[in-house]
N, C-alpha and C positions, 0 to 999 in steps of 0.2 A: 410587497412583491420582491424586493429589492435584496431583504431581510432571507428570505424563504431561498433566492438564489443563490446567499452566499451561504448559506446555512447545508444544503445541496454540494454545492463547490467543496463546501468544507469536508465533508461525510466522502464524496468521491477522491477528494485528496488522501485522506485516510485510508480506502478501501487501497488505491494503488500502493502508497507505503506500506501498508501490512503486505501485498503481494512481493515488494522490492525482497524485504524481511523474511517472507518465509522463503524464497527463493534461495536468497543467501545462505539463510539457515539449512537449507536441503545441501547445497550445494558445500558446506563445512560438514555436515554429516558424508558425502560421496563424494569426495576430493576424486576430481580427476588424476590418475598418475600420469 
């Protein structure tokens, strides 16, 4: 069970990191002036 949480944790930390990243990336394609 223990295994299966962190395994979860892990895949949800990744899902936020790729959103930080493409964020960013939007964000350097439409540089605010």
């Amino acid at each position: 069970m223990a295994s299966e949480n962190d395994r979860l944790k892990k895949i949800v930390a990744d899902l936020q990191l790729d959103k930080v990243i493409l964020k960013e990336s939007l964000d350097h394609l439409k540089p605010k002036a």
